[in-house]
C-alpha positions in Angstrom: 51.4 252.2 115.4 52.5 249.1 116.9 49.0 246.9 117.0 48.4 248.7 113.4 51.7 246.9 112.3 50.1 243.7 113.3 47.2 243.7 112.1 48.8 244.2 108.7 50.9 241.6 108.9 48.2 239.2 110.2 46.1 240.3 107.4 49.0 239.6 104.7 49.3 236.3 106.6 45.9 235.2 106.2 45.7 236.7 102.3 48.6 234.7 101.4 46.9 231.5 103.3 43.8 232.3 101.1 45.8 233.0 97.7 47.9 229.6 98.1 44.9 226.9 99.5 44.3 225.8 96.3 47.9 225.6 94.8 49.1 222.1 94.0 52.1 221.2 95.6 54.9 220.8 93.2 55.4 217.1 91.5 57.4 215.0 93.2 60.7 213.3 91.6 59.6 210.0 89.9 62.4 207.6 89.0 62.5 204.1 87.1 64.6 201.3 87.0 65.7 199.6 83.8 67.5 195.9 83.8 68.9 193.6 81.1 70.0 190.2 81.4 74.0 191.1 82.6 76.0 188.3 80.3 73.5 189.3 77.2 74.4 193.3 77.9 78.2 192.3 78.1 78.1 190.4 75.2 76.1 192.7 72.9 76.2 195.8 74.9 72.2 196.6 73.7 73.6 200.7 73.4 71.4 201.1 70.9 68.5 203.4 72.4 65.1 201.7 72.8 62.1 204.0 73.7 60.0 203.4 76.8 56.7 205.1 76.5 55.3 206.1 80.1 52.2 207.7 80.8 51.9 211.3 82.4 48.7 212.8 83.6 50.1 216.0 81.8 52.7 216.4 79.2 53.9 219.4 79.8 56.9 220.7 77.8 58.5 221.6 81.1 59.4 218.1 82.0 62.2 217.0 82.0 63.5 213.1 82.2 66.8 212.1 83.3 69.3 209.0 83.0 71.9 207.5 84.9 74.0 204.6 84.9 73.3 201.9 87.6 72.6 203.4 90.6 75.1 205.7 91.2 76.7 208.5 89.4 75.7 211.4 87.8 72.2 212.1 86.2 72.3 213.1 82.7 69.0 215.7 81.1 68.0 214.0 78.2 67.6 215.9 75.2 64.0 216.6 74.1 63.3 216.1 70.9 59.8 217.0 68.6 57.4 215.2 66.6 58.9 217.3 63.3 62.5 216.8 64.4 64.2 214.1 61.9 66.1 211.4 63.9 66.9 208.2 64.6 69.0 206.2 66.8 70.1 208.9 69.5 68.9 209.2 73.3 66.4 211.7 73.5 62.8 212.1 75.1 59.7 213.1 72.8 56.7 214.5 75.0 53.1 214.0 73.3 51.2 216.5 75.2 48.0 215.4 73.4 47.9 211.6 73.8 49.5 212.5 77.6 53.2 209.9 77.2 56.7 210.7 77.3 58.7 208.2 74.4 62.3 208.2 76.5 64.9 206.1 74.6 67.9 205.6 75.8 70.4 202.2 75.6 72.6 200.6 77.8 76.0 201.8 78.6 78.7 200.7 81.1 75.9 198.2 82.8 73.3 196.5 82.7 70.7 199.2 84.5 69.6 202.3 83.7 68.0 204.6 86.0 65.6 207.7 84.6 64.4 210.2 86.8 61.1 212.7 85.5 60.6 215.5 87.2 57.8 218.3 86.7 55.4 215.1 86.0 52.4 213.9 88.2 52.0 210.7 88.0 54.6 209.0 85.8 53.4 205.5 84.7 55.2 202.9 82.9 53.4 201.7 79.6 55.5 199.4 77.2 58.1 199.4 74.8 57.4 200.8 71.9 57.6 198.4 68.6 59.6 200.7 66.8 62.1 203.3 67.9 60.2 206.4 68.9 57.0 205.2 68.3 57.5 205.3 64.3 54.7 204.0 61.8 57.4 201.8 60.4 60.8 200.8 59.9 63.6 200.3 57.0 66.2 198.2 57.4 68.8 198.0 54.9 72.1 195.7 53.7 75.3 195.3 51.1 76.6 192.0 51.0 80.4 191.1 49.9 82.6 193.8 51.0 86.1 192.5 50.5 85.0 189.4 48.0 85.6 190.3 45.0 88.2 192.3 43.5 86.3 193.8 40.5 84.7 195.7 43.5 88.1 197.8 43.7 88.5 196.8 48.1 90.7 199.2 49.0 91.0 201.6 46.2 91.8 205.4 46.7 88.5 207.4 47.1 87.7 208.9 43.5 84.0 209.8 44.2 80.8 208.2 44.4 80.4 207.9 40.4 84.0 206.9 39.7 83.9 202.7 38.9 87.4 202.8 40.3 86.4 203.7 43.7 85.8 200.9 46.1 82.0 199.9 45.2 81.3 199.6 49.0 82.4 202.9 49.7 80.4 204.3 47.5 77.6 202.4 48.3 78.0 203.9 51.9 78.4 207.5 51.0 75.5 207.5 48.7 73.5 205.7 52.2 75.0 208.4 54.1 73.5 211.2 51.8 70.1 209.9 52.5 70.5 209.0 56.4 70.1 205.6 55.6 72.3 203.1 58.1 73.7 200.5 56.2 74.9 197.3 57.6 77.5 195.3 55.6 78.6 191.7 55.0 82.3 191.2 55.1 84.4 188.8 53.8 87.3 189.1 56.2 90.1 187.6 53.8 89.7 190.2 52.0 90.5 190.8 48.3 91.5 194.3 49.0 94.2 193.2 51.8 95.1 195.7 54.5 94.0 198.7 52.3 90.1 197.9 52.2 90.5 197.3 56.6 91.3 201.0 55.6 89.0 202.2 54.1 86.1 200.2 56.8 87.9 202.4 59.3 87.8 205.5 57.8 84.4 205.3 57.1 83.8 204.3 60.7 85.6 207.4 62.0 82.7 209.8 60.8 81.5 208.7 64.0 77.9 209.0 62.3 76.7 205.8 63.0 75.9 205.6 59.6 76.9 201.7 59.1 77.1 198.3 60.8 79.5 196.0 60.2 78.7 192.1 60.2 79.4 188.8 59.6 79.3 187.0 56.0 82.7 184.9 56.4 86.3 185.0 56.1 85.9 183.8 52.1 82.8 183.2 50.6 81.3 179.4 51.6 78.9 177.3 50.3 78.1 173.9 51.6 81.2 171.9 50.6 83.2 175.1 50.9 83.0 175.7 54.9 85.4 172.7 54.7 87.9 173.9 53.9 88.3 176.7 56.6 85.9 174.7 59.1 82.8 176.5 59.9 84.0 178.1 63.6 86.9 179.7 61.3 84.4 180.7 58.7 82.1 182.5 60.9 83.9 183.3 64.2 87.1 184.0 62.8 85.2 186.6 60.4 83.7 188.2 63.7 86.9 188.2 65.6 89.1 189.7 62.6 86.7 192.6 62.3 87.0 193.1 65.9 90.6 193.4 66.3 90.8 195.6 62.8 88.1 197.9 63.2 87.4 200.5 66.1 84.7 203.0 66.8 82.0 200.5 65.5 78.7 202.1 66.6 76.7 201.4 69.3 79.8 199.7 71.2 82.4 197.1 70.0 79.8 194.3 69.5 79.0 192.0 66.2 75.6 191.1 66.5 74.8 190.1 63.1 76.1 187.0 61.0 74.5 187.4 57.1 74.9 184.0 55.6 76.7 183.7 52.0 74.4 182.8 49.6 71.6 182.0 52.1 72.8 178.5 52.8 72.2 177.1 56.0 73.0 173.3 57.8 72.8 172.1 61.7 76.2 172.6 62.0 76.0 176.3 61.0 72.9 177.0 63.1 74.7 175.3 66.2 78.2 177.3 65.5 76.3 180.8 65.5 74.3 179.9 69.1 75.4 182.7 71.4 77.8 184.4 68.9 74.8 186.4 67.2 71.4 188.2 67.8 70.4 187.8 64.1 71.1 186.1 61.3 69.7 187.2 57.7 69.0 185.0 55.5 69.1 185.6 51.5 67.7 184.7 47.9 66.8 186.9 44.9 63.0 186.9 44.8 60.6 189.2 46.1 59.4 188.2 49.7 56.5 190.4 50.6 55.4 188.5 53.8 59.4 189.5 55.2 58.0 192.6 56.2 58.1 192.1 60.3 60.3 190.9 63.2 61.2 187.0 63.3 60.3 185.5 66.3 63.6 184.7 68.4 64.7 180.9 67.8 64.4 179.4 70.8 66.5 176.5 70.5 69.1 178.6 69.2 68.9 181.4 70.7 68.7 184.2 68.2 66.3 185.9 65.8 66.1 183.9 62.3 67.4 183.4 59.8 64.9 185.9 58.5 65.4 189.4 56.7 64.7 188.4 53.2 64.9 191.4 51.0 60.8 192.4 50.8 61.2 193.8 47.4 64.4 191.9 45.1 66.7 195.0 44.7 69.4 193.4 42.6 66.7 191.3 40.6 65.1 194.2 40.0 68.4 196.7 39.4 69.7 193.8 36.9 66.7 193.9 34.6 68.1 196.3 32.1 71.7 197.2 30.6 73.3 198.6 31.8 72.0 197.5 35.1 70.5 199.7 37.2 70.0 202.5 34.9 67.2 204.5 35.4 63.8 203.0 34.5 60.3 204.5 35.4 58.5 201.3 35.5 61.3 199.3 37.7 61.1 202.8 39.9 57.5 202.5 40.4 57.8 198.9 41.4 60.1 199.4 44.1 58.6 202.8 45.4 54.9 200.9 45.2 56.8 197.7 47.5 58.1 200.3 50.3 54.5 202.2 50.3 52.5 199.0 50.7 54.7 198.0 53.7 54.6 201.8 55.0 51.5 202.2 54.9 50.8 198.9 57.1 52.9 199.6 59.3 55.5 197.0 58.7 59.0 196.4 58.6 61.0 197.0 54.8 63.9 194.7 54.6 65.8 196.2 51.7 69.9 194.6 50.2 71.6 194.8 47.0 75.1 193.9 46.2 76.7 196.6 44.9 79.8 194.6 43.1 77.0 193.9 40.7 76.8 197.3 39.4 78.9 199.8 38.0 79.4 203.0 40.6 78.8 205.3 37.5 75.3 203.9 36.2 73.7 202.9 39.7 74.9 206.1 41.5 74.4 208.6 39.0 72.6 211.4 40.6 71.2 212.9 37.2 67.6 213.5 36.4 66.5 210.3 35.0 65.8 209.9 31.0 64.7 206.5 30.5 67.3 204.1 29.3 69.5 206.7 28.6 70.7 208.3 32.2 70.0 208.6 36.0 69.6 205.5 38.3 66.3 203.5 39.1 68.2 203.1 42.7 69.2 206.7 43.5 65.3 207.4 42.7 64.0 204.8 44.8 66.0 205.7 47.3 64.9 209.5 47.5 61.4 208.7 47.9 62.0 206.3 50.8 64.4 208.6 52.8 64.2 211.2 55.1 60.4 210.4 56.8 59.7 211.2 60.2 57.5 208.6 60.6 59.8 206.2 59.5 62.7 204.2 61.6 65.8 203.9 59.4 67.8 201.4 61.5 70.4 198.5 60.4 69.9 195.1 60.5 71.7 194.3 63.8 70.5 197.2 65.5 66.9 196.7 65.0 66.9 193.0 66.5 69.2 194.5 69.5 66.4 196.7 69.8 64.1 194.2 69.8 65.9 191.9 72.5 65.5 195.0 74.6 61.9 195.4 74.0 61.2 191.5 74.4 63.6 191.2 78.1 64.0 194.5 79.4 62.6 195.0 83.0 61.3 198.2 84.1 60.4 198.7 87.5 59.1 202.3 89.2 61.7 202.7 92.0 60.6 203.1 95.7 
């Protein structure tokens, strides 16, 4: 009974050898090291996720991808996201079984490393950085100039509703951007005509925690050549940055101003030399149509920072002010627009995109009504609905798409030993 007992357990031995030869021993842990310049990361933060594509020999949806901070504490599991999933802007990974690469984004938190760990992968190889965020076909950035300029813009006025012209007009310019999912960044004028009450309403609209608008640079009043005398230029521009920084809190992506949008598009040495390492970007501005501002500017490098560049691709406000009253709906000045985004869509570019809306009055250029030509509806809010809410589009803010593309341009990404 005894030797009968062995030989059944030397014949399990030797099945189980047999049954197991030609299983592959389970993927080891593969981990990567991510570095940014450390004064650029304090200074800007860079929390804005970009996406590293890496190469896998096989996608398979049971990887998973990790992320730390530095080189010590805890890892994190990344959320894993799908190619019919609508989003932008969040850390996430996207597997693409079929092409065989893992699109990780993820930004920079409390330093200036990041550490991401796959496992369930054989072999892991770093590829690039992707132009746009997630891969996307192509992106749309978008602006408001003037908030706290004038006072016929109601700063600061109790909320009455998007369509009521005695709400703030920047407010309602920001929920109607928020309906669609489009991030908005806005120029403001720090000496505000709206005094403590339009500080207000920026920080109510802030704590959505959404991180559905940027706030930026345009200058504490409203210069123009002779007029950054009076204030000096450093005041101008630097005092602007500093007052939203001390009024506003929960600013997304980290307590950074990385955008300064120049009033009225004028630009001198002295103005260039005053933004070197305040700013990644600076947008520039004029009223016509600019269809070759339709990809990143190249990073100044005497100065130090992308542009000035941005120029609206398609003339929004020229465009809006056409008719009376301005902005109502129009199928022709629809068709105009919608034809400028799909030419730059379909080519894969960037689509810089700005009106003012202290130009307009909330009820006509946010009415939400079918549009009857001339008579109701708004040539924006149509516009508008046919460029949002594309998968294959990256919906981003001004300073948040050249933060993502310092990243891309001077991250370092290393496979660790």
């Amino acid at each position: 009974m005894k030797r009968y007992a062995n030989l059944l357990l030397s014949f399990s031995i030797v099945t189980l050898a047999v049954l197991t030869a030609g299983a592959a021993p389970p993927a080891p842990d593969t981990t990567f090291v991510i570095t940014i310049d450390s004064a650029a990361q304090k200074k800007f933060g860079f929390q804005y996720p970009a996406t590293y594509v890496f190469q896998l020999a096989e996608a398979s949806p049971h990887v998973r991808v990790e992320r730390r901070n530095g080189d010590s504490g805890s890892w994190k599991a990344l959320e894993q996201k799908k190619a019919a999933d609508f989003f932008n802007g969040v850390e996430c990974v996207r597997l693409d079984a079929k092409a065989g690469r893992a699109y990780v984004s993820v930004g920079f938190k409390e330093s200036n490393t990041i550490q991401l760990k796959f496992t369930g992968a054989r072999p892991v190889k770093f590829d690039s950085v992707a132009k746009y965020y997630d891969g996307r076909k192509s992106a749309y950035t978008l602006s408001n100039d003037n908030w706290g300029c004038n006072p016929w813009a109601h700063p600061g006025a109790p909320w009455r509703g998007i369509t009521n012209d005695k709400s703030d007009n920047y407010q309602a310019a920001l929920h109607v951007c928020r309906h669609f999912h489009l991030p908005l960044s806005i120029a403001i004028n720090s000496r505000a005509a709206g005094g403590d009450a339009v500080w207000r309403n920026m920080q109510e609209e802030l704590d959505h925690h959404d991180c559905s608008w940027e706030p930026a640079v345009h200058g504490e009043t409203h210069p123009k050549e002779a007029g950054y005398l009076i204030h000096g230029y450093k005041d101008e521009i630097l005092g602007c940055r500093d007052e939203i920084l001390r009024r506003l809190s929960h600013i997304p992506y980290g307590q950074h101003v990385c955008e300064h949008i120049l009033t009225f598009g004028y630009i001198d040495e002295t103005l260039l030399r005053t933004d070197v390492g305040e700013f990644l970007f600076l947008r520039g501005f004029n009223w016509l149509d600019n269809p070759a501002s339709n990809d990143y500017t190249p990073r100044n490098p005497q100065y130090g920072f992308y542009g000035v560049a941005g120029l609206n691709t398609k003339g929004y406000d020229t465009i809006l002010q056409r008719r009376e009253p301005r902005a109502r709906y129009c199928a022709a000045d629809v068709a105009e627009l919608n034809e400028g985004f799909d030419r730059i869509h379909d080519t894969g570019g960037i689509f810089y995109a700005l009106w003012h809306p202290d130009r307009f009055l909330n009820s006509v250029v946010y009415d939400p009504s079918p549009g009857v030509e001339g008579v109701r509806g708004s040539t924006l809010m149509q516009h508008l609905a046919h460029v949002a809410n594309r998968k294959d589009v990256w919906y981003v803010a001004n300073g948040w798409l050249y933060s993502y593309r310092y990243v891309a341009e001077n991250a370092r990404v290393s496979a660790a030993p």
